[in-house]
C-alpha positions as CSV (number, residue, x, y, z in Angstrom):
1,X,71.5,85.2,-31.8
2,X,72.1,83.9,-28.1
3,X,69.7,86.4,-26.5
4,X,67.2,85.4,-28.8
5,X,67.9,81.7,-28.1
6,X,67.3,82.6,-24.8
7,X,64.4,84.2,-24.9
8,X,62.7,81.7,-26.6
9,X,64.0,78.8,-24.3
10,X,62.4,80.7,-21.3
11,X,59.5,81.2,-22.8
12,X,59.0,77.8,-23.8
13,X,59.9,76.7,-20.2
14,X,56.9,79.2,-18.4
15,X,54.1,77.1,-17.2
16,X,50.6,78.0,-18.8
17,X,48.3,80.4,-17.4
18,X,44.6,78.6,-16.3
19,X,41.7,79.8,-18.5
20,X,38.9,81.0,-15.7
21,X,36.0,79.1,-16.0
22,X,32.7,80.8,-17.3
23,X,30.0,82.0,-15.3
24,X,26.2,81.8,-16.8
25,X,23.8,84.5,-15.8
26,X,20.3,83.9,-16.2
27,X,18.4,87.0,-16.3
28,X,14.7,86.8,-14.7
29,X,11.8,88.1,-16.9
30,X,9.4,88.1,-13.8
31,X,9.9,90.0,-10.7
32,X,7.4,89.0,-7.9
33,X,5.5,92.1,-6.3
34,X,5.6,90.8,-2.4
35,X,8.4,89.9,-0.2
36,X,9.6,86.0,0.3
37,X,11.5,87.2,3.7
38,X,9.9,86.0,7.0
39,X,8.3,88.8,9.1
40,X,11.2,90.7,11.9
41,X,9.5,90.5,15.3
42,X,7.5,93.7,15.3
43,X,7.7,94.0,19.6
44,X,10.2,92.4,21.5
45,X,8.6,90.7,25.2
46,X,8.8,92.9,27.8
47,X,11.6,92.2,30.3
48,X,10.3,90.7,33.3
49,X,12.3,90.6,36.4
50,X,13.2,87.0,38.0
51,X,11.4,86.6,41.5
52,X,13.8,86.0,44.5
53,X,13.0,83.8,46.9
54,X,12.7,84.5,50.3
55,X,15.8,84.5,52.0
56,X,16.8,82.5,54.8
57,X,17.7,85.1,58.3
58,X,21.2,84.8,59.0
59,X,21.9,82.9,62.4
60,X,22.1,85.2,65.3
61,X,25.5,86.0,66.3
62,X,26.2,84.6,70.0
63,X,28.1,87.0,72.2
64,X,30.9,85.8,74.6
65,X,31.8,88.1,77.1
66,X,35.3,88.1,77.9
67,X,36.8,86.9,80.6
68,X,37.6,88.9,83.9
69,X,40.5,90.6,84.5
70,X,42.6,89.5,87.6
71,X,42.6,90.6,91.0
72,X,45.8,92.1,92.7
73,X,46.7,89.4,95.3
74,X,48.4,92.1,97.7
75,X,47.8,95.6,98.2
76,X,50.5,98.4,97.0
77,X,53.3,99.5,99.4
78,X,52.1,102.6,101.4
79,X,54.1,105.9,100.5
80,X,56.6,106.7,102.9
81,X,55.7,109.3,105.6
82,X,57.9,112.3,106.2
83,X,60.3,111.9,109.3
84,X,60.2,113.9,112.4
85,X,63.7,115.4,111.5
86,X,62.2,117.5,108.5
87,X,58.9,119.0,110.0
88,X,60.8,119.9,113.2
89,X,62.9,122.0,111.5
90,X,62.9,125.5,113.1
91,X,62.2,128.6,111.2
92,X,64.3,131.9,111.4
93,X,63.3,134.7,113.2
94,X,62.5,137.8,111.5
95,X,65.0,140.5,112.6
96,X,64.3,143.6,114.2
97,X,65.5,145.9,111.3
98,X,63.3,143.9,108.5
99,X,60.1,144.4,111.2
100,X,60.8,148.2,111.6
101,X,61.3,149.2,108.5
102,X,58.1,149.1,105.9
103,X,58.4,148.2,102.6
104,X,58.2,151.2,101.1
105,X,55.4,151.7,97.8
106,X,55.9,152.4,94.4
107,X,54.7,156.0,93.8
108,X,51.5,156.5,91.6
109,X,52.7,158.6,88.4
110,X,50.3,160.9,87.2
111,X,49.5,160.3,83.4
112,X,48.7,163.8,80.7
113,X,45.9,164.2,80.5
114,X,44.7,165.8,76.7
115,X,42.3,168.9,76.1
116,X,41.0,170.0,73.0
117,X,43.3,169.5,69.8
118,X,46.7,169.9,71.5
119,X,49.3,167.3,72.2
120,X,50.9,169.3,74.8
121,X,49.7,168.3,78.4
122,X,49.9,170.9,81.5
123,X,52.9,168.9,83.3
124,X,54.6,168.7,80.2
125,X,58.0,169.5,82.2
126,X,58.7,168.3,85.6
127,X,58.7,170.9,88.2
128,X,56.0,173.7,85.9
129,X,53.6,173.5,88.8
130,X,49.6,173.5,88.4
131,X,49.3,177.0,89.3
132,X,48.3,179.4,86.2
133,X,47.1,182.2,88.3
134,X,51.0,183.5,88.9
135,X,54.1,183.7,86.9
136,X,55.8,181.7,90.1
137,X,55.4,178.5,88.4
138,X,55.2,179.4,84.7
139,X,58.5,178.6,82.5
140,X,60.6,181.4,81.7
141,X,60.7,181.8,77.6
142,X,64.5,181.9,78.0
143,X,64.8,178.0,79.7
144,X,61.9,176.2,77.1
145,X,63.8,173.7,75.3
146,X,63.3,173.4,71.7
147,X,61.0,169.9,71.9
148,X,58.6,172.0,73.6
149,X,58.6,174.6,71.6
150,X,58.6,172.4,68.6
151,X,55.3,170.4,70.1
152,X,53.8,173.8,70.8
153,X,54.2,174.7,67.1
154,X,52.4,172.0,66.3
155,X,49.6,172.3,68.2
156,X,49.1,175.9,66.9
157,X,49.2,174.7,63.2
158,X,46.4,171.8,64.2
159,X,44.7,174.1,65.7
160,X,44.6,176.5,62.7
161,X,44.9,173.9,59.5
162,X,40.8,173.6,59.8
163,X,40.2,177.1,59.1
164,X,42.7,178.0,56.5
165,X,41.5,178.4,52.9
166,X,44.6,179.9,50.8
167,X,43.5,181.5,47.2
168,X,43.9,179.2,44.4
169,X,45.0,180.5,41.0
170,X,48.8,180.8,38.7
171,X,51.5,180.3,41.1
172,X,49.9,181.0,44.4
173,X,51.3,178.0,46.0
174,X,54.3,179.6,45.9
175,X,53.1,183.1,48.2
176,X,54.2,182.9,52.0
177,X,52.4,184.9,54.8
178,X,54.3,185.7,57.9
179,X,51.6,186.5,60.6
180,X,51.9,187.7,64.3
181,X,49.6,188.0,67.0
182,X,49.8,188.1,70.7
183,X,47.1,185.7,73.0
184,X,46.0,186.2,76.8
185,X,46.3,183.7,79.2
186,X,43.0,182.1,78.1
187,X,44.1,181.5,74.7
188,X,41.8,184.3,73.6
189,X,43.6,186.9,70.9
190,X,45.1,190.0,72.7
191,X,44.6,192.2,69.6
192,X,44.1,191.6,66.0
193,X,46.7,189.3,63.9
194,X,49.1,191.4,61.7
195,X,51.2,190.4,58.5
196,X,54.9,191.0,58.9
197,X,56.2,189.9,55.7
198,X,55.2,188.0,52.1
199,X,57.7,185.7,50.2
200,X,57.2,184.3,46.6
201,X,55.4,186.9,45.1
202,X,56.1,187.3,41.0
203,X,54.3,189.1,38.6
204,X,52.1,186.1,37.8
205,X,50.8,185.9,41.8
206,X,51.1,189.4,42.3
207,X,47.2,189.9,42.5
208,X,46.6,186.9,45.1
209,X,48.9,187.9,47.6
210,X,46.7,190.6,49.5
211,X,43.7,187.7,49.2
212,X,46.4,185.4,50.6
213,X,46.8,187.5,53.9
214,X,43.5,188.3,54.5
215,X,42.7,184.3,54.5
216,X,45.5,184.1,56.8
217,X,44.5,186.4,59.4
218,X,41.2,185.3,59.3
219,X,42.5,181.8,60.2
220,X,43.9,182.9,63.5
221,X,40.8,184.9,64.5
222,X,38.8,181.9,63.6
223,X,40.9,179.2,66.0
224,X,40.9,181.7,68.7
225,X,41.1,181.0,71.7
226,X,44.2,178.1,70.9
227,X,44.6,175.7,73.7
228,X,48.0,175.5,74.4
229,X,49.4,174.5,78.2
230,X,49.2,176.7,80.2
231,X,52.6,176.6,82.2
232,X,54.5,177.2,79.2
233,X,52.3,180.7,78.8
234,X,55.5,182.8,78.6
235,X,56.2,180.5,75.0
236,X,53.5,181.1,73.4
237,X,51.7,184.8,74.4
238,X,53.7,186.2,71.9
239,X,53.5,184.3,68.5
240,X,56.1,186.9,66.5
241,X,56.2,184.7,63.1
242,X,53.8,182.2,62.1
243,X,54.1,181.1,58.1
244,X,50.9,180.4,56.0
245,X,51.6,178.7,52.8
246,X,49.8,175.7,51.0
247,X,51.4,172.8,53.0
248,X,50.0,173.8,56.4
């Protein structure tokens, strides 16, 4: 009974809601075939410029030269002249033994000169002479060291790397011709080149390895005559073991 005594008391205290006023509508019967609206400006006036006046020149801008520098009042100090006491100084005398004895020269060294393909130049040791006409100034075999023999290896092999063409085919890479030959003293072959041994033959490369020799022979005819130097003549005349396989 309380809850409904309130409720009613707060409804009674709630302050009434306005009624909204009406609205009349009149609806038109007659609806006019032409427009009322005033007429949009169809073109706008062109934009004209303003016109500047002339403008007046700018006064002139008057120079003022500076003003001049001064003038030294009194001339600088002279410098001070050397004194009798240090241009009278005497010189020494040269002694006898500096006069008598020239200075002596430096001696001109003679450079090696290169022929051909090889590296080897003809005063490739010191005291080998120029003579190649007698074995007086040739090189015994028995005292060329093992650089010179290594550089004259080397020319040989550049000498015969253009013209040699091993056989191609299964494992003939791995055949190894040992060739010999003996030169004159012109470089010219002495006699025809010989095989002394094969290595790396197998049954697979057994048929390449006679091609492999003859290519190899025919290398050395073909770079004949080598030029090699020739004071170390007694080295190289007799070439007793030269290998030919597919890295020369």
């Amino acid at each position: 009974m309380a809850l409904v005594a309130v409720l009613l008391l707060q409804g009674a205290t709630r302050e009434p809601i306005p009624v909204p006023e009406r609205i009349t509508v009149n609806f038109a019967e007659e609806v006019g075939m032409t427009s009322a609206a005033p007429d949009p400006v169809r073109e706008s006036q062109a934009s004209v410029a303003p016109e500047l006046g002339e403008q007046a020149a700018p006064p002139p801008i008057e120079y003022t030269p500076p003003p001049p520098l001064p003038q030294p009042t009194s001339a600088p100090a002279p410098r001070p002249q050397p004194t009798a006491r240090a241009t009278s100084r005497p010189q020494p005398r040269p002694t006898a033994r500096a006069t008598s004895q020239p200075r002596p020269q430096p001696r001109p060294t003679a450079r090696p000169t290169r022929s051909g393909g090889s590296r080897v130049g003809d005063d490739f040791l010191a005291g080998s002479g120029s003579s190649t006409t007698t074995s007086d100034t040739r090189i015994p075999a028995s005292q060329v060291g093992a650089s010179a023999r290594a550089s004259i290896a080397a020319a040989i092999s550049r000498q015969l790397k253009p013209h040699w063409a091993p056989p191609s085919g299964p494992d003939a890479e791995k055949i190894v011709s040992v060739i010999a030959w003996r030169l004159n003293e012109d470089g010219s072959l002495a006699g025809r080149p010989r095989l002394v041994r094969q290595t790396g033959i197998n049954d697979t490369n057994r048929a390449q390895a006679e091609r492999h020799a003859e290519q190899a022979i025919r290398a050395v005819q073909l770079a004949a005559p080598f030029d090699l130097p020739p004071g170390y003549y007694n080295a190289w005349k007799n070439v007793s073991a030269f290998s030919f396989d597919w890295n020369l």
